[in-house]
C-alpha positions as a Python dict, from the first residue, in 0.01 Angstrom:
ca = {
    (1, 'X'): (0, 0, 0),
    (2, 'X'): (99, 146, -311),
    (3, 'X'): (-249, 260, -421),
    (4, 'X'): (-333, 410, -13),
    (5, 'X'): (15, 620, -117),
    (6, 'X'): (-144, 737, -462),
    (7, 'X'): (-444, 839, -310),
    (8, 'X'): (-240, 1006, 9),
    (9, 'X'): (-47, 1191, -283),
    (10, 'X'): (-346, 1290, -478),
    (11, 'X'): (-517, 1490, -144),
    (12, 'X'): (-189, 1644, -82),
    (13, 'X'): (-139, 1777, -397),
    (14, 'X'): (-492, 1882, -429),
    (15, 'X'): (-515, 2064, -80),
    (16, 'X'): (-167, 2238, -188),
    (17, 'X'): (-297, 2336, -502),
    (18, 'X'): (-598, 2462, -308),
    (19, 'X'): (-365, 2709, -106),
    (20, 'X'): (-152, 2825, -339),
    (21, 'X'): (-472, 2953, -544),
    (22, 'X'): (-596, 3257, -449),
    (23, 'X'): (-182, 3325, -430),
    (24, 'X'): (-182, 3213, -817),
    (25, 'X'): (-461, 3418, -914),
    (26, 'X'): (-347, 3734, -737),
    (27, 'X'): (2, 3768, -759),
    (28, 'X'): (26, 4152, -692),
    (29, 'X'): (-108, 4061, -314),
    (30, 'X'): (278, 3819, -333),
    (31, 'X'): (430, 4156, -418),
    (32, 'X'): (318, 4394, -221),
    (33, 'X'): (370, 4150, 100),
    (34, 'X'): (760, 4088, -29),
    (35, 'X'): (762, 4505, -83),
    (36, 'X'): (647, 4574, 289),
    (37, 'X'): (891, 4327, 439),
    (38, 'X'): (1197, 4449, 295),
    (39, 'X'): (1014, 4807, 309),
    (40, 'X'): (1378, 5067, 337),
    (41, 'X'): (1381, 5274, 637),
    (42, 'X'): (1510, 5611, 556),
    (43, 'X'): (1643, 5870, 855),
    (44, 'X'): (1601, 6202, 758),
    (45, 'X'): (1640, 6516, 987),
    (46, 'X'): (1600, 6859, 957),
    (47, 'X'): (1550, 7203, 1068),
    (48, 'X'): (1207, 7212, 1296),
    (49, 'X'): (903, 7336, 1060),
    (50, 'X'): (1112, 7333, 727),
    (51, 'X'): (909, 7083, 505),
    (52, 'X'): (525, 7126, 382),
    (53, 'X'): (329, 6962, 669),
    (54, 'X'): (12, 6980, 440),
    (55, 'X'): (-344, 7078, 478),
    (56, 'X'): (-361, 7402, 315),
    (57, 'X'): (-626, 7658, 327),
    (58, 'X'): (-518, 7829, -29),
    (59, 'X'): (-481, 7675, -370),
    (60, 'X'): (-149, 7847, -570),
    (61, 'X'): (-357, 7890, -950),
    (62, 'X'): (-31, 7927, -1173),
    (63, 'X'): (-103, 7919, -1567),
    (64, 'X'): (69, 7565, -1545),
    (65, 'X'): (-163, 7440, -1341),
    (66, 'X'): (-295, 7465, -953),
    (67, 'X'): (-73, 7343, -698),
    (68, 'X'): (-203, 7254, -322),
    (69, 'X'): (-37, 7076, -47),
    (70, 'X'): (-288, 6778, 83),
    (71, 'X'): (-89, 6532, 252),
    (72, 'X'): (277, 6631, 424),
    (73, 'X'): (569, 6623, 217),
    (74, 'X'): (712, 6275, 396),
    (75, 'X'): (360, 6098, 288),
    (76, 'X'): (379, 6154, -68),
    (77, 'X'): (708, 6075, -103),
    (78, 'X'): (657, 5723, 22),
    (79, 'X'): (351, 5713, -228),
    (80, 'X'): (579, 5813, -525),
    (81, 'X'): (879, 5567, -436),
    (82, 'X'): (640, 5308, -479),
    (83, 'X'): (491, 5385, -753),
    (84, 'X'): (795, 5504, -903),
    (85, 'X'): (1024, 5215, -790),
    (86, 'X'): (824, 4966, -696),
    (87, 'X'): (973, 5001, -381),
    (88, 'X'): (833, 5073, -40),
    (89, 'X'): (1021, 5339, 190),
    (90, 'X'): (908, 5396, 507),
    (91, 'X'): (1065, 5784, 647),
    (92, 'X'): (1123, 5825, 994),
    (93, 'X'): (1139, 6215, 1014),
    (94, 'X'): (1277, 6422, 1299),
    (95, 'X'): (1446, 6778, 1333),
    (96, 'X'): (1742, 6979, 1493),
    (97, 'X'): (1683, 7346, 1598),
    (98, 'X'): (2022, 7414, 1550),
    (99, 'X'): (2334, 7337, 1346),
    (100, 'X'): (2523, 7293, 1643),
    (101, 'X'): (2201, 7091, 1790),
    (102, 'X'): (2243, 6832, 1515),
    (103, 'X'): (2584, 6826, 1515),
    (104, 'X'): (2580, 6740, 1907),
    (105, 'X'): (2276, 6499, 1833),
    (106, 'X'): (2512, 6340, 1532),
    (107, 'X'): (2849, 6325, 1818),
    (108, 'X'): (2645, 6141, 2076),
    (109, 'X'): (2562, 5833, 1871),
    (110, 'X'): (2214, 5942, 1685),
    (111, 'X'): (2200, 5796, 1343),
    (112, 'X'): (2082, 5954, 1099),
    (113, 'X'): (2048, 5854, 704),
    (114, 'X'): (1975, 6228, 528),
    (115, 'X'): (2049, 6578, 701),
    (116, 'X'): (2057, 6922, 594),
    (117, 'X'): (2267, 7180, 765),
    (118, 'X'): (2336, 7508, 693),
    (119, 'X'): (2737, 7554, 443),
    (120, 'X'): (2939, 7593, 678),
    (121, 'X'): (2820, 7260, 931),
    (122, 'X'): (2821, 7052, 605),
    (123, 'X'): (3197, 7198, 528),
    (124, 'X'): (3264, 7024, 848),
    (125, 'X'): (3096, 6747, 815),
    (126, 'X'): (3303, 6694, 487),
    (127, 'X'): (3607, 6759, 642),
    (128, 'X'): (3535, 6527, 944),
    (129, 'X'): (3527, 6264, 680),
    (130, 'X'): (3187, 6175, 808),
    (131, 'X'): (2967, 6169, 505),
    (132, 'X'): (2886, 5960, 174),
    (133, 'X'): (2949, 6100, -193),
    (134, 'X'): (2641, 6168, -417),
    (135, 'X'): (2645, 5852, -656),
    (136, 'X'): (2715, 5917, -1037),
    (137, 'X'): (2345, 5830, -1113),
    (138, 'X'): (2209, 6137, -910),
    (139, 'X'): (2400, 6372, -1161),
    (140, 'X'): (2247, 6146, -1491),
    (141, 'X'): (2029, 6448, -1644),
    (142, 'X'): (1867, 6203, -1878),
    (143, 'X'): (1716, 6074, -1602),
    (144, 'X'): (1376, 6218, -1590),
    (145, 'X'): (1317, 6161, -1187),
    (146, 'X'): (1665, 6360, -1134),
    (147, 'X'): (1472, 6682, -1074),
    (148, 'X'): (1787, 6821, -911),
    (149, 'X'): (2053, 6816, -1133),
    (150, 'X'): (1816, 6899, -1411),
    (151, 'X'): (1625, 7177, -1228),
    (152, 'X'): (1908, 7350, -976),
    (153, 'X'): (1994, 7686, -1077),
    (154, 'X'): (2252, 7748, -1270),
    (155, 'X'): (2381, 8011, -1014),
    (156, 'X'): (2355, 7789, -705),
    (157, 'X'): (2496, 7467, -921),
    (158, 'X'): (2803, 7758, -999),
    (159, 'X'): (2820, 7815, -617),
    (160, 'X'): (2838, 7456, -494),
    (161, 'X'): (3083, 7341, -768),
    (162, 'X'): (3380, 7595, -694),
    (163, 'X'): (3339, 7578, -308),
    (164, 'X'): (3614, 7295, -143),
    (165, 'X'): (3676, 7181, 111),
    (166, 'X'): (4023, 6929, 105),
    (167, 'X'): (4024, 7010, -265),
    (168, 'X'): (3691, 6833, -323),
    (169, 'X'): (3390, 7090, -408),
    (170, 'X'): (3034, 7085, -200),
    (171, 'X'): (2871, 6933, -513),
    (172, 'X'): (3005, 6600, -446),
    (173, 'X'): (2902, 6560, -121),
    (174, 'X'): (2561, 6839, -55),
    (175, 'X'): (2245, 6902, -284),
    (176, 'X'): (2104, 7254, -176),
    (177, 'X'): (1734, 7259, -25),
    (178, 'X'): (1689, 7680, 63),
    (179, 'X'): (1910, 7942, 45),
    (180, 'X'): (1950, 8307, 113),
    (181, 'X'): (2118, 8593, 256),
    (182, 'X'): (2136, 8798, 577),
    (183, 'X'): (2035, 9185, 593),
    (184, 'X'): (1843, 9445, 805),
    (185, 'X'): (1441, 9441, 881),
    (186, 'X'): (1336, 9754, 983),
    (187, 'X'): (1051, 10046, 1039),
    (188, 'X'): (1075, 10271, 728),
    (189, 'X'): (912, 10548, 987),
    (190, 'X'): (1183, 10534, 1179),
    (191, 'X'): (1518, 10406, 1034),
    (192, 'X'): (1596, 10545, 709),
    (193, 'X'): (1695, 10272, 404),
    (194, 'X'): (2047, 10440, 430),
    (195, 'X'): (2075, 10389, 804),
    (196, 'X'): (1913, 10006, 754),
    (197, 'X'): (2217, 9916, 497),
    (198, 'X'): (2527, 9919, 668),
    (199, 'X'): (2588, 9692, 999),
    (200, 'X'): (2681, 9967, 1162),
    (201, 'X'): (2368, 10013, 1251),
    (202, 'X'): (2374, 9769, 1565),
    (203, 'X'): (2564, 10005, 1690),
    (204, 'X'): (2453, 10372, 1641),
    (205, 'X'): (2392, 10451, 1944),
    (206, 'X'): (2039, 10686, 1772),
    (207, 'X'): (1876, 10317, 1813),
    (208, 'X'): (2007, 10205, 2169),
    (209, 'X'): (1806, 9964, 2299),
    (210, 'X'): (1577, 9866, 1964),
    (211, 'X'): (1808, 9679, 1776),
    (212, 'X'): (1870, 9275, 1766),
    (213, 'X'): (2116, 9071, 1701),
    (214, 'X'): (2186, 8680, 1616),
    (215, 'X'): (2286, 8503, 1917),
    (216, 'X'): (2492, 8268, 1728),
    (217, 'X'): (2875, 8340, 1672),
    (218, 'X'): (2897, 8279, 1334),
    (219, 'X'): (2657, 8524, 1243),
    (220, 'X'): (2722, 8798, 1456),
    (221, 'X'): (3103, 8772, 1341),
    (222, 'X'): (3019, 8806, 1031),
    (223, 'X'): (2811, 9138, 1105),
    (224, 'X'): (3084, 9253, 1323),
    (225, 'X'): (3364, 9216, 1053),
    (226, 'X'): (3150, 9390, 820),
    (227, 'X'): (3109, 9689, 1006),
    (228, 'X'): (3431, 9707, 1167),
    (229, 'X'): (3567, 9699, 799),
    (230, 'X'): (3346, 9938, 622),
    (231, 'X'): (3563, 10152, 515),
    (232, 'X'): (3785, 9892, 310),
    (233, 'X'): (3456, 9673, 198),
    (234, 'X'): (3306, 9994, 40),
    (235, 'X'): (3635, 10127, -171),
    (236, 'X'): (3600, 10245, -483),
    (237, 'X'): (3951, 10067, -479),
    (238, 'X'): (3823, 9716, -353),
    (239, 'X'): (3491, 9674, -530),
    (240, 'X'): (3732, 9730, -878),
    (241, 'X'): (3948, 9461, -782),
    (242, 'X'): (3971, 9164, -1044),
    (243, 'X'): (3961, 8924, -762),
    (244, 'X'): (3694, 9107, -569),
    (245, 'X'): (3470, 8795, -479),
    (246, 'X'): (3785, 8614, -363),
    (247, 'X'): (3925, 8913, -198),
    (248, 'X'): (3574, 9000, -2),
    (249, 'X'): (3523, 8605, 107),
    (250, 'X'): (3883, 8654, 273),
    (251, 'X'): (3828, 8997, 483),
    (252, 'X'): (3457, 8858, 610),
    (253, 'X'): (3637, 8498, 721),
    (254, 'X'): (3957, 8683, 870),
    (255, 'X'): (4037, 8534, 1148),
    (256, 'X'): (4356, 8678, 1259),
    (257, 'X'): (4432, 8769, 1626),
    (258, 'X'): (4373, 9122, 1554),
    (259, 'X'): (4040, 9153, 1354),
    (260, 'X'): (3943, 8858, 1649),
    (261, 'X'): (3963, 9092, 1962),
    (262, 'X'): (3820, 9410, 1774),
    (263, 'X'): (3520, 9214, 1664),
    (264, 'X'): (3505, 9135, 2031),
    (265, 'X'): (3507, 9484, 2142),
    (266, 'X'): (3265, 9575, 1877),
    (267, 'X'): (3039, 9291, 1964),
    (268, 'X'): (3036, 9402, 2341),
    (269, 'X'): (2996, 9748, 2264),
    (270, 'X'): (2674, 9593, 2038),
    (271, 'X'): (2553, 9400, 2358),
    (272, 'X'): (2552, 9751, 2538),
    (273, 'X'): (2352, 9919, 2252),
    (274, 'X'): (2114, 9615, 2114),
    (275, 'X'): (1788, 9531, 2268),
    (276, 'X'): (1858, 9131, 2261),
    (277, 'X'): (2080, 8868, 2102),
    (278, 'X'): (1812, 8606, 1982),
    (279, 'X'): (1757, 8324, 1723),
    (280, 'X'): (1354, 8343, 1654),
    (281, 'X'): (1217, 8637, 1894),
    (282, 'X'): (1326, 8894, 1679),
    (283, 'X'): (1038, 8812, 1404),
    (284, 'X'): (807, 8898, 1732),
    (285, 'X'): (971, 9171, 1842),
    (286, 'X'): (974, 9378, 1472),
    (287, 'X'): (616, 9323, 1426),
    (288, 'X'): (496, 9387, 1781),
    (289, 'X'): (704, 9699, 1719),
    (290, 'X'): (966, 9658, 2031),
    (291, 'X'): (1249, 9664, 1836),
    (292, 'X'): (1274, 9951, 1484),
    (293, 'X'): (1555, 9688, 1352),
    (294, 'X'): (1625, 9326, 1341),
    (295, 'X'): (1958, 9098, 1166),
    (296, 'X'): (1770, 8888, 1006),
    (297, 'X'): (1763, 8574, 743),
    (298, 'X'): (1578, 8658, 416),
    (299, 'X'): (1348, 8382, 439),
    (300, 'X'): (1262, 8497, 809),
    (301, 'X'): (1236, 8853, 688),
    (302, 'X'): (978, 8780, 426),
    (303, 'X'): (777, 8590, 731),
    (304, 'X'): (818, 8906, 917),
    (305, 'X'): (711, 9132, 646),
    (306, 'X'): (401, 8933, 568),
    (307, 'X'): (284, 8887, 925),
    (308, 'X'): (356, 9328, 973),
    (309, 'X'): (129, 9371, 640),
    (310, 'X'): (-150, 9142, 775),
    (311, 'X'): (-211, 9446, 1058),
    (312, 'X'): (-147, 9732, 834),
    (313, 'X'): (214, 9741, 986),
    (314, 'X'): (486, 9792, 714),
    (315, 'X'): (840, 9646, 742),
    (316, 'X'): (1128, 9687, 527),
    (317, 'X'): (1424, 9501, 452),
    (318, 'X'): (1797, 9619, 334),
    (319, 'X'): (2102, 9473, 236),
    (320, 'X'): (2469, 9605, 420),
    (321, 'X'): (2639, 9775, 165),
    (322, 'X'): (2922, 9613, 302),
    (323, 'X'): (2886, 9263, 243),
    (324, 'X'): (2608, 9023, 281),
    (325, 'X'): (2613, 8637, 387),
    (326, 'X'): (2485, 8414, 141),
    (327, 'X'): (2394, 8093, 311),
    (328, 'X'): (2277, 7790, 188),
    (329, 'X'): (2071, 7451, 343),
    (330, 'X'): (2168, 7131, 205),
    (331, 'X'): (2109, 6770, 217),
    (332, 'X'): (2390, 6522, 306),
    (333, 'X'): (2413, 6143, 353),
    (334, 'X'): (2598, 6034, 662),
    (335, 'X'): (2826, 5722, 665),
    (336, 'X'): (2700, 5657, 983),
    (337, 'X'): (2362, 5590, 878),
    (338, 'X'): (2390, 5527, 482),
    (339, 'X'): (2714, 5343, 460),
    (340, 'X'): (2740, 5072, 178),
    (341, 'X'): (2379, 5024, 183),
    (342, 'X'): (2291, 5107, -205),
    (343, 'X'): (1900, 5069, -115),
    (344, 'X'): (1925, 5353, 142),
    (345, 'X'): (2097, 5601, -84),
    (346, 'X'): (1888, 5544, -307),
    (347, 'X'): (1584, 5630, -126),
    (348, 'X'): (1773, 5909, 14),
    (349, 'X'): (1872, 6054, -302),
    (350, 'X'): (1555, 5997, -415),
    (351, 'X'): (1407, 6238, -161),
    (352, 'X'): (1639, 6533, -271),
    (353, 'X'): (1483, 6445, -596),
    (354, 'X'): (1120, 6478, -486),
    (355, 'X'): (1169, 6744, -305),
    (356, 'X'): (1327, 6949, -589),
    (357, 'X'): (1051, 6855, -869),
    (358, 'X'): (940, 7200, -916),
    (359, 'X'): (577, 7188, -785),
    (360, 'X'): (729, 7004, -486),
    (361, 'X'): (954, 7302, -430),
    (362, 'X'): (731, 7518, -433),
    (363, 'X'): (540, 7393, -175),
    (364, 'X'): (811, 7397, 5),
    (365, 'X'): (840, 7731, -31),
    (366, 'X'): (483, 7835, 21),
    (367, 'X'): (498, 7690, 361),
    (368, 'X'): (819, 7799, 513),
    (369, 'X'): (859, 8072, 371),
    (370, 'X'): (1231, 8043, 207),
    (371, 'X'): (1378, 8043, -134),
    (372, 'X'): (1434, 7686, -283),
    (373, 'X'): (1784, 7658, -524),
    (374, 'X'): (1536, 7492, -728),
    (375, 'X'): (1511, 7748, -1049),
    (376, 'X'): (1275, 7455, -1268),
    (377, 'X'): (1522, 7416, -1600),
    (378, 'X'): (1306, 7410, -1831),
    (379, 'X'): (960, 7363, -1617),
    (380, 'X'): (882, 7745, -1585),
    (381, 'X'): (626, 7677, -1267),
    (382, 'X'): (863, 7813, -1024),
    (383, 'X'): (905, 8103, -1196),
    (384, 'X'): (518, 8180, -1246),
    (385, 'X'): (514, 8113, -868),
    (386, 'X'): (719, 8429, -797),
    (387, 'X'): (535, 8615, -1074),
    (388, 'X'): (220, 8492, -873),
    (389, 'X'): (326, 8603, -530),
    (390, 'X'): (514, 8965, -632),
    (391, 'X'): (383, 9022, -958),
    (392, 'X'): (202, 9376, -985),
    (393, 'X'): (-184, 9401, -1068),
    (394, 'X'): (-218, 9482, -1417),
    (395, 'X'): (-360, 9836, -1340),
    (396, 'X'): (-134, 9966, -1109),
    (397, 'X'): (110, 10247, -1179),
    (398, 'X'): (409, 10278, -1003),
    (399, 'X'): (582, 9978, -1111),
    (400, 'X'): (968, 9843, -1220),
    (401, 'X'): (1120, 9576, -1448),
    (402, 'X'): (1267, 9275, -1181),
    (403, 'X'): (1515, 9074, -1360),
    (404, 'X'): (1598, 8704, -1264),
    (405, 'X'): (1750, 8592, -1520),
    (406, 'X'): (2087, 8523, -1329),
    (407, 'X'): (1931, 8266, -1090),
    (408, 'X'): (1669, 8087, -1307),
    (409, 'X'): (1898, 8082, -1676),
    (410, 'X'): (2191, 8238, -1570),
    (411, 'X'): (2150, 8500, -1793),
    (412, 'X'): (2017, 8851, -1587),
    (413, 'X'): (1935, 8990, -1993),
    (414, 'X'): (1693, 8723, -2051),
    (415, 'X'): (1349, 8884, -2124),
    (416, 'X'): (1117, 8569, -2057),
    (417, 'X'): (1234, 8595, -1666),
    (418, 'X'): (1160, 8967, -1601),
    (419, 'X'): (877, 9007, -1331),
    (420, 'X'): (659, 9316, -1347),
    (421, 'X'): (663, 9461, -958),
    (422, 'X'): (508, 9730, -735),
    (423, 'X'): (802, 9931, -696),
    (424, 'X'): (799, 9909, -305),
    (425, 'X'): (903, 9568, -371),
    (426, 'X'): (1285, 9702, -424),
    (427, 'X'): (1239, 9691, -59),
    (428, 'X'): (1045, 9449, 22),
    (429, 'X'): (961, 9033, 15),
    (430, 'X'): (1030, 9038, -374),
    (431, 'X'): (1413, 9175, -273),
    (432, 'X'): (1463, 8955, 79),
    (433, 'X'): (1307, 8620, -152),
    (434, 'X'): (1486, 8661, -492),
    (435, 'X'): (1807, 8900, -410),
    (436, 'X'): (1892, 9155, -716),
    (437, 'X'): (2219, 9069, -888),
    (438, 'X'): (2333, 9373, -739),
    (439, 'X'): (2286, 9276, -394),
    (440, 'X'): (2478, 8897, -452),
    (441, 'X'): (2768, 9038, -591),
    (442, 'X'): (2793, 9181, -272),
    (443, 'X'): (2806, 8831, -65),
    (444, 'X'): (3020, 8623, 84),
    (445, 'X'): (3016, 8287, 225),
    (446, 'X'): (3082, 8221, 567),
    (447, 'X'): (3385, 7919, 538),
    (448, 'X'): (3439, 7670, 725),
    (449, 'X'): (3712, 7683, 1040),
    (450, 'X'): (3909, 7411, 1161),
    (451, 'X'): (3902, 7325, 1506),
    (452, 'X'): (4174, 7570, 1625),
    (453, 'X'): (4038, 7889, 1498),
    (454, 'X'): (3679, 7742, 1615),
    (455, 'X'): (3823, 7709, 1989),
    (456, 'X'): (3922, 8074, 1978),
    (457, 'X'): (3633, 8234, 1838),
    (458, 'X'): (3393, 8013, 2050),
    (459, 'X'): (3624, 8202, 2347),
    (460, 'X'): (3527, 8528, 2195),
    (461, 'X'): (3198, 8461, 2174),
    (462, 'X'): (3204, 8335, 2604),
    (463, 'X'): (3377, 8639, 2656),
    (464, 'X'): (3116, 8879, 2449),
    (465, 'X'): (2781, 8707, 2607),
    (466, 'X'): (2871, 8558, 2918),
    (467, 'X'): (3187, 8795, 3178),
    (468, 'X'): (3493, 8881, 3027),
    (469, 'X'): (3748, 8962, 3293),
    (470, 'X'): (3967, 9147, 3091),
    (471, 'X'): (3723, 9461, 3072),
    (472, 'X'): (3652, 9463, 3407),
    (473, 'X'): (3760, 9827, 3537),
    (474, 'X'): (4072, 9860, 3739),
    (475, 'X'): (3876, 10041, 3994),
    (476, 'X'): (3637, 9763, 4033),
    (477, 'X'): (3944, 9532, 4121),
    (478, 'X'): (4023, 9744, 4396),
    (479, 'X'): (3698, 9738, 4576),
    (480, 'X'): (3662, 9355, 4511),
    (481, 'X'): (4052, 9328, 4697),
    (482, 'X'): (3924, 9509, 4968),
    (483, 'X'): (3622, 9314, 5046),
    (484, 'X'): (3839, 9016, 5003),
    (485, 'X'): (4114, 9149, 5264),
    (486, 'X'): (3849, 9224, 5524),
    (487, 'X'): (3651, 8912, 5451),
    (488, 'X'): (3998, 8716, 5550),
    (489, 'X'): (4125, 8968, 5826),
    (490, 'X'): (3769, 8916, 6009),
    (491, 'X'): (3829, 8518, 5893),
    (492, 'X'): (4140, 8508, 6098),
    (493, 'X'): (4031, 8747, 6377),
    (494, 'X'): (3704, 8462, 6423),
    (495, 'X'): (3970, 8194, 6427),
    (496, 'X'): (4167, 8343, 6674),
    (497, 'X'): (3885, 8388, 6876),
    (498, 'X'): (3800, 8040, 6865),
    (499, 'X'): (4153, 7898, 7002),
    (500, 'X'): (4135, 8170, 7295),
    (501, 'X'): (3808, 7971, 7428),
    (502, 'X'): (3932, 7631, 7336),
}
């Protein structure tokens, strides 16, 4: 018995060794299967048709280097995790169309990992309690896959870190993606620059009926309260202020009872005069030439500008001397979706990262059409990418100095980011892509609002797009009374009738 056992022994440990071999000799097979089954599964949402989808027709030739978008944005960042991490990620990507869209989507029990909404949804988001701190390691500049941290601009970086919200700044809790501000397109053949720069122009009543205008509150209160308050916003007086900046940020968020039901007058007066509120159609409509003047985003603008030029059409875009919004995209993690889970941020921070390694962004850019907060640090490739798209031909003439310096080093004196420009680019997709210092002093952020002055403007807004009863006529009353008195009297006269037959 004891030697049948021996032998039983030896076959099983041979035909156990025999399995185990090809598991022995190839151990990376062992590690990729362990990688795929505990593969992290990161949410990510954002806008529709704001990431590089891939499969471009051009090649960008920069003196760094060429840079060309293959495979979408989501692909290669699973290919770099691994390689990087050793770590697979699988993304499952979907988008909002609007801030209020995700913030509906985020309400009715959608889970989500990563999002990026525009300042002021992320302000509430952070207020609301409802998302998940950046970890200490994101901000670890030593780190060479921390591409943000080490490649934001200084600007932008100055931006997020002295804007609160509950005495805790936006840096803590949002890494920008795009950012930009709000002005005018229009026909140079037909508005002048000096009528295009003032939000007065939705309504001047010389361009009834061929205007647009955002037909989303926030935005078109912000227009409104710029042009109701020209007169202050332009003051020698108020522009020499110390605390201009602070002072400008309060008069475009002032939400007092007054400045709320003249911005509704002015906004229905607007209605009467502008060709269309819209979100998107406006592109269409300024270079199919049914509008001469569009409120626009600057990344939008520079779409529309491009898209004019392709049919020999030329578009324009200005600045209100008033004020100008300066709004920002950003990525935030949500508890709901993150929570403790150390893998998932990590992958999710991760993706900010990839996304703002400086060829990355500008791909990015190349395909939507927007400004990343990326400047590069010390890579210089986003900087060369500008030069590349704006720079002037070296035998043209009429020409100017563009200075960057303030978004890429902070410094608007340094030499080494100057870019040599057609001059008509003062006006056009140089200005609406990379904003003079000029035109930012000039901007404001649009702030948050707590739930309160939310529910009042959001009445405003009812009142301006859908029926206001308060402006309906007093001799319109009347007639509606009468038809209502006869409509009873012949009411009660039929009823009468009815009982004399019964």
């Amino acid at each position: 018995m004891r030697a049948e056992t021996f032998v039983r022994k030896l076959i099983a440990c041979a035909l156990a060794g025999a399995v185990s071999m090809p598991l022995i000799l190839n151990p990376v097979c062992v590690r990729a299967a362990e990688s795929e089954e505990k593969a992290v599964t990161l949410r990510v949402c954002n806008w529709e048709e704001y990431i590089d989808l891939g499969d471009w027709d051009e090649t960008i030739d920069l003196e760094s280097g060429d840079i060309i978008g293959e495979n979408s944005m989501v692909e290669d960042f699973e290919e770099w995790y691994y390689e990087t991490y050793g770590k697979r990620v699988k993304v499952e990507y979907s988008t909002f169309g609007t801030n209020e869209d995700l913030y509906n989507m985020l309400t009715l029990g959608d889970v989500y990992d990563i999002v990026c909404p525009s300042e002021y949804m992320f302000m509430k988001l952070m207020a609301e309690k409802m998302l998940v701190p950046l970890s200490d390691e994101f901000f670890d500049e030593t780190d060479g896959n921390n591409y943000y941290t080490r490649g934001v601009s200084p600007y932008i970086r100055e931006v997020f870190e002295n804007h609160e919200i509950n005495g805790e700044s936006w840096a803590k809790y949002a890494a920008g993606y795009m950012w930009g501000i709000t002005g005018i397109v229009y026909n140079p053949e037909v508005v002048s620059e000096e009528e295009a720069s003032t939000w007065r122009i939705l309504n001047n009543p010389k361009f009834k009926r061929q205007v647009t205008i955002k037909d989303n509150v926030r935005d078109s209160y912000f227009a409104a309260v710029g042009a109701l308050k020209h007169d202050l916003l332009t003051s020698p007086e108020f522009r020499a202020d110390p605390n201009y900046k602070q002072r400008l940020e309060e008069e475009m968020n002032d939400v007092s009872p007054e400045t709320i039901k003249t911005v509704q007058d002015y906004l229905q007066d607007v209605k009467d005069n502008a060709y269309s509120f819209e979100t998107d159609s406006g592109k269409a409509d300024m270079i199919t030439g049914k509008v001469v003047a569009n409120y626009q985003w600057s990344g939008d603008a520079v779409y529309s500008l491009d898209q004019a030029e392709e049919d020999d059409y030329i578009l324009n875009f200005a600045v209100p001397e008033e004020s100008t919004n300066i709004y920002f995209d950003g990525w935030v993690m949500l508890k709901s979706g993150i929570g403790d889970d150390a893998e998932k941020q990590h992958a999710a921070e991760a993706f900010i990262n990839f996304n703002s390694r400086p060829d990355n962004a500008i791909r990015n850019m190349y395909y939507i059409g927007y400004t990343s907060v990326i400047g590069g640090g010390d890579d210089t490739r986003i900087f060369e990418y500008a030069d590349w798209c704006y720079g002037a031909e070296d035998d043209e003439e009429e020409v100017v100095e563009y200075p960057l310096g303030y978004f890429f080093t902070g410094d608007n004196s340094d030499e080494n980011y100057v870019i040599t420009a057609p001059e008509e680019q003062l006006r056009r997709q140089l200005f609406a892509q990379y904003p003079t210092q000029e035109a930012i002093s000039k901007s404001s952020i649009m702030v948050y609002f707590d739930s309160d002055k939310n529910d009042v403007i959001n009445q405003m807004w009812i009142n301006v797009r859908c029926f206001n009863l308060y402006d309906v006529p007093v001799w319109a009353w009347a007639i509606a009374a009468a038809v209502a008195a006869v409509l009873i009297y012949l009411f009660v006269r039929m009823k009468q009738r009815q009982k004399m037959y019964e």
